[in-house]
N, C-alpha and C positions, 0 to 999 in steps of 0.2 A: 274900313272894309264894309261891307254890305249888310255884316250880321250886329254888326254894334260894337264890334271887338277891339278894342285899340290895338292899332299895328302893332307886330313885335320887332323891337328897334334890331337890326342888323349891323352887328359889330363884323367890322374888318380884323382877319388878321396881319398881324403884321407884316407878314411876308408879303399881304396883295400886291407892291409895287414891284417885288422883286420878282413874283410870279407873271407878273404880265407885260415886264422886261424881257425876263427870260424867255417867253414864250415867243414874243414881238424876234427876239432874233430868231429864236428856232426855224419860226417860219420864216425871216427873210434868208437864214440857208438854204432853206427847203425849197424857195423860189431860185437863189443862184445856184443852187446843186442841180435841176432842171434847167433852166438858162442861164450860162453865165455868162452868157454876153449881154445881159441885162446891164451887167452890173459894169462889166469890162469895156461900152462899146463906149461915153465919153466919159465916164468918171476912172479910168483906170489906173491913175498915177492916184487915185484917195482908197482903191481897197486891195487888201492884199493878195498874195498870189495862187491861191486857193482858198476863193473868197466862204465859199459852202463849209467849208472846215473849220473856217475861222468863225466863224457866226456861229457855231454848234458848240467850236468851243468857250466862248463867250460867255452862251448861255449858261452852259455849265457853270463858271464863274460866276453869274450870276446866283445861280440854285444855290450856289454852296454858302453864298456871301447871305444870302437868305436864311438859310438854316444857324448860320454861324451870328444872327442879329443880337445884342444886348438884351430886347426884350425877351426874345430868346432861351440864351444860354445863362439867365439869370434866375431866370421862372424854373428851370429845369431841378435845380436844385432844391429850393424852399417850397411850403406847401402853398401854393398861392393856386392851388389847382392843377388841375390836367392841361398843359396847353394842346390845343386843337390844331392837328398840324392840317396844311393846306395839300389836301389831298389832288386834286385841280395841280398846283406845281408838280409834284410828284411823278403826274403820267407824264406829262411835256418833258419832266425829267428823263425818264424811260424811255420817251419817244428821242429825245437828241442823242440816247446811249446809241437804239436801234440806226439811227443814221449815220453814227460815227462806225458802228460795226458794217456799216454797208459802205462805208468809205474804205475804210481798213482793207475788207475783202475786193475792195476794189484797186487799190496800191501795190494788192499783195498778187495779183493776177500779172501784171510783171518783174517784180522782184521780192521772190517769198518771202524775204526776213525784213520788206521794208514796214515801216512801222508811223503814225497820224504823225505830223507836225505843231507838236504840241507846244513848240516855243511863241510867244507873243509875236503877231504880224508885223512882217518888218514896213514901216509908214515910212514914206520921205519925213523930215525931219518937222518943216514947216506943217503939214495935212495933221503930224501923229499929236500934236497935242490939242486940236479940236475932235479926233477921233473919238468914236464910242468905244472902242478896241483899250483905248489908253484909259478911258472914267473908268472899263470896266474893271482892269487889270490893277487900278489905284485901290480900288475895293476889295480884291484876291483876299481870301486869307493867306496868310502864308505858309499851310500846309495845305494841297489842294488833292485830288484825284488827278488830276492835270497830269502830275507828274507821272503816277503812274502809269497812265496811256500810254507812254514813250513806250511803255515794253510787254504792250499789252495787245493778243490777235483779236480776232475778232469772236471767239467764243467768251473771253473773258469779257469783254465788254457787254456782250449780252446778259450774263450773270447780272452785270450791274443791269442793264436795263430791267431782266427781270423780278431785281430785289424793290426796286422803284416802281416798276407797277402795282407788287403787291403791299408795297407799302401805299401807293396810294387807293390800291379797292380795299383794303383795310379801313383806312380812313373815312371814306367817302360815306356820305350819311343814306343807310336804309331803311327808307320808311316803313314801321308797320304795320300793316294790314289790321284795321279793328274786326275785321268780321275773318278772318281766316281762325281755323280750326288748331288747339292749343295739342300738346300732346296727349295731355290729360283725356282731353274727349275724342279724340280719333282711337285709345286705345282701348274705348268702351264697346 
């Protein structure tokens, strides 16, 4: 740096690859939920048949397979410290609830008690096991929120969204201010 100071080395956490997986599909929903003939116009026998759904729920898959890492859920227990959860996953978390409640309300505008398709996309046989659908779903834990979508409207799913934003502005690092005014001296 400029002033003399030796860098300060920037530790990953663990989650980084699973947050910018997850994320990576988010948005490629968020692009077939907008055009899905993007996706449908030659590849349509490699994704499945509401392809924006299936990308959202993926990602989910992902987040959770994240939370649920060794380094993890092993730290959590013993004192090896606070682990620093990845606040960055978190919103994109929030943000793929927000999209699946806007999917939800959108199924349910023709049949009210219809409910997300939360079962794994069905792949022709030969495409599903190069699929990203299939690495994802090999990682699943085997309890997921997944499941519960199946019976879940779309105010419920916002809840989740908005448990997951505030866990990630919880998290999120705020700088502070050297020269703003303490309590101490503003109540002089």
């Amino acid at each position: 740096s400029s002033t003399g100071s030796p860098p300060v080395p920037h530790e990953e956490l663990p989650t980084a690859f699973h947050a910018l997986l997850g994320t990576a599909l988010f948005l490629l929903g968020n692009i077939l939920d907008r055009d899905a003939d993007a996706a449908l116009s030659q590849s349509a026998q490699y994704e499945p048949s509401q392809p924006a759904i299936a990308y959202w729920l993926a990602a989910l898959d992902v987040f959770e397979t994240a939370e649920n890492l060794p380094a993890l859920v092993n730290s959590r227990g013993g004192n090896q410290g606070v682990e620093k959860e990845n606040w960055r996953m978190a919103l994109v978390w929030g943000r793929t609830f927000v999209s699946l409640a806007r999917a939800q309300l959108a199924l349910t505008r023709d049949d009210p008690v219809a409910r997300l398709p939360v079962s794994d996309p069905r792949l022709p046989r030969n495409v599903a096991r190069h699929s990203i659908f299939t690495a994802v779903a090999s990682m699943r834990p085997p309890v997921t929120r997944r499941t519960s979508l199946s019976r879940a409207d779309a105010a419920e799913i916002l809840v989740l969204a908005q448990d997951h934003f505030m866990r990630g502005i919880l998290h999120m690092p705020h700088p502070q201010a050297a020269n703003s005014p303490s309590l101490s001296n503003s109540s002089r």
